[in-house]
C-alpha positions in Angstrom: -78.7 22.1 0.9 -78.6 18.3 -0.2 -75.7 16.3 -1.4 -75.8 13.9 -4.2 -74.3 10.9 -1.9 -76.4 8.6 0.2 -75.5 8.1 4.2 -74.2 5.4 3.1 -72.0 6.7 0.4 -70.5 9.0 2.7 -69.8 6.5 5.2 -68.2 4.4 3.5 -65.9 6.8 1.0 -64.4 8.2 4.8 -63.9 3.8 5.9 -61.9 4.0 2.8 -60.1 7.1 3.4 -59.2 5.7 6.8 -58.0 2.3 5.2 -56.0 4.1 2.8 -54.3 6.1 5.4 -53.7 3.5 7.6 -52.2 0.9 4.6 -49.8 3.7 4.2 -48.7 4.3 8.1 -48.4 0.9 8.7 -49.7 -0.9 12.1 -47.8 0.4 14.7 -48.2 4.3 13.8 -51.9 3.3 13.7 -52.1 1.7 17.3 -50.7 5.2 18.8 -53.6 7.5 16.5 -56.3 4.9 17.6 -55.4 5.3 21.4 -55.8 9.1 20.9 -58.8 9.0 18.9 -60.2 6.4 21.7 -59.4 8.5 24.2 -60.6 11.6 22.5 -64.1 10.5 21.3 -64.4 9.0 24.9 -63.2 12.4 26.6 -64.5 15.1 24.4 -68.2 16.0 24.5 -70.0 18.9 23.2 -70.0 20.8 27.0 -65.6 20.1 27.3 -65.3 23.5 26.4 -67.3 24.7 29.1 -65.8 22.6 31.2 -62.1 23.3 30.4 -63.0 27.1 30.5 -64.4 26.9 33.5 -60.9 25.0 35.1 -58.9 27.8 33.6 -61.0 30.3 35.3 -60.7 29.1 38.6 -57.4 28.5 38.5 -55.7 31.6 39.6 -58.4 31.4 42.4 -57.1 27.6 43.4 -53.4 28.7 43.1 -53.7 31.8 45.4 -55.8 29.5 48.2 -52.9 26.6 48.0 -50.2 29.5 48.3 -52.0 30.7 51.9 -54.2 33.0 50.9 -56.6 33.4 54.2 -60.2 33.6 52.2 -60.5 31.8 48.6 -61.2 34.3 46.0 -64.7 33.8 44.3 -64.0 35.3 41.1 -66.8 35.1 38.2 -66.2 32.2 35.2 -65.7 33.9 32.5 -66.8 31.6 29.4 -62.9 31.4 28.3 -63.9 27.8 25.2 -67.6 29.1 25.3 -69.6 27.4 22.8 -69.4 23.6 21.3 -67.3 24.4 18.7 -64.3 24.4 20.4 -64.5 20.6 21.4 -65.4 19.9 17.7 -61.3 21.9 18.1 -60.2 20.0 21.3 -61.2 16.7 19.8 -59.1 17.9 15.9 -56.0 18.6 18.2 -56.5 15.0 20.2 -56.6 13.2 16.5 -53.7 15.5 15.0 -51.7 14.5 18.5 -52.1 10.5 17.5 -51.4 10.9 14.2 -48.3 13.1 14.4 -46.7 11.1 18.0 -47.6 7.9 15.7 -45.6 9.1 12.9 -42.4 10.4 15.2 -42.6 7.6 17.5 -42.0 4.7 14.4 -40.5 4.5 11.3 -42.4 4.1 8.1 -43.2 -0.2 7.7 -41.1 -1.9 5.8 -43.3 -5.2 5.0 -46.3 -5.7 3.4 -47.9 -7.7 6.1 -47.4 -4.4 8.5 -48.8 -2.3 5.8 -52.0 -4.7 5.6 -52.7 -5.5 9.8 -52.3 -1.6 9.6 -56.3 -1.5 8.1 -57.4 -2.7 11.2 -56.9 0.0 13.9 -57.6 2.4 11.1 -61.0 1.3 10.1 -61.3 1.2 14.4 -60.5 4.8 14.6 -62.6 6.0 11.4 -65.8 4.3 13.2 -64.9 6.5 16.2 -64.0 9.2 14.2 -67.5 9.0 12.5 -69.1 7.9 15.6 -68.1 11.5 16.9 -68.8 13.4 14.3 -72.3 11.8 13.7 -73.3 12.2 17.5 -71.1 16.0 17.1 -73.7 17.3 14.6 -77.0 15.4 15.4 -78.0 18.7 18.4 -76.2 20.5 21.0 -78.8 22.0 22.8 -81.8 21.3 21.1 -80.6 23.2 18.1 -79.2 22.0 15.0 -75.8 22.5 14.5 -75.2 22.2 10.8 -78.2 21.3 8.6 -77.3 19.5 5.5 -80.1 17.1 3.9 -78.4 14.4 4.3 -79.0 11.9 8.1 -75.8 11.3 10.1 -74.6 7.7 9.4 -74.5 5.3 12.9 -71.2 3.3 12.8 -72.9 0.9 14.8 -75.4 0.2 12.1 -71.7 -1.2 10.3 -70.3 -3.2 12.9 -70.3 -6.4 11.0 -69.3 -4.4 7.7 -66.3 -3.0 9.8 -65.8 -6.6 11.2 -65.7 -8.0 7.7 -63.3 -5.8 6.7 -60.9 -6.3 9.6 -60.7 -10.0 9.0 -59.9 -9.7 5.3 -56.7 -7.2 6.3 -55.8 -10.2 8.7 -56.1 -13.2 6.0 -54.2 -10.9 3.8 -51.7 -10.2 6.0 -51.2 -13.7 7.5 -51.0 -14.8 3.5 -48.2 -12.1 2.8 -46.7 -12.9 5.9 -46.3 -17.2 4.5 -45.2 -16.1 1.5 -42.3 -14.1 2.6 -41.2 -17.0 5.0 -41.8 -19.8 2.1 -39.6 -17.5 0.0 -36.5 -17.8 2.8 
């Protein structure tokens, strides 16, 4: 199957979905979802699912042990989050998290110069974001996990795009933000 967008097309449609989003949340809902997506694209990996199934398993194990049982109980793992799609899942709930705490946690901006500094953790968590993803569906395992004709964007091929873009939210900002004050 083969799209009819470029990598680079795609890449940059989702920076402007992100820069979008976070024009409309504002700065300070943004900062919260970037500290999730941060921590979520540095703590979820494709084996997190084996890992978190194999805590759960042992669990009733540890708990009878720290209550006094004599002999710990060697129970079999039983593969509880088997497979790499449920930290494609773990990683969705992470995002979802900083993005909804973001949005209960402070009110909608009021000012245009919050609206605009907002673009900057956005376009910071939609490289992560993509960063994920790309790295997500490039192989688990030595297998393919989707197989579309089209090659996985790096972010870091964009770093000075994402730069550039970062700066121009911050002269805008700063402008709207001297304009306000020469108006008082």
């Amino acid at each position: 199957m083969s799209l009819p967008f470029t990598e680079q097309q795609c890449f940059f449609v989702a920076i402007l979905i992100f820069i979008v989003v976070g024009f409309q949340r504002g700065w300070r809902r943004e900062l919260v979802s970037l500290v999730f997506i941060l921590l979520a694209a540095f703590l979820v990996h494709q084996d997190t699912s084996n890992a978190v199934g194999s805590f759960i398993g042992r669990l009733p194990a540890s708990v009878g042990y720290a209550a006094g049982s004599s002999q710990p109980q060697t129970s079999a793992v039983t593969g509880f989050l088997g497979g790499p799609f449920w930290s494609l899942i773990i990683f969705a709930a992470m995002v979802a998290l900083g993005y909804y705490i973001g949005n209960k946690a402070f009110p909608r901006p009021s000012t245009p110069q919050e609206r605009f500094i907002g673009i900057v953790p956005a376009v910071i968590s939609g490289a992560f974001v993509l960063g994920y993803l790309s790295n997500y569906f490039k192989t688990i395992g030595g297998r393919s996990t989707v197989s579309v004709d089209v090659q996985s964007p790096d972010p870091l091929n964009y770093v000075a795009v994402i730069f550039f873009i970062a700066v121009i939210a911050i002269v805008v900002a700063v402008i709207a933000s001297r304009r306000k004050a020469a108006k008082k």
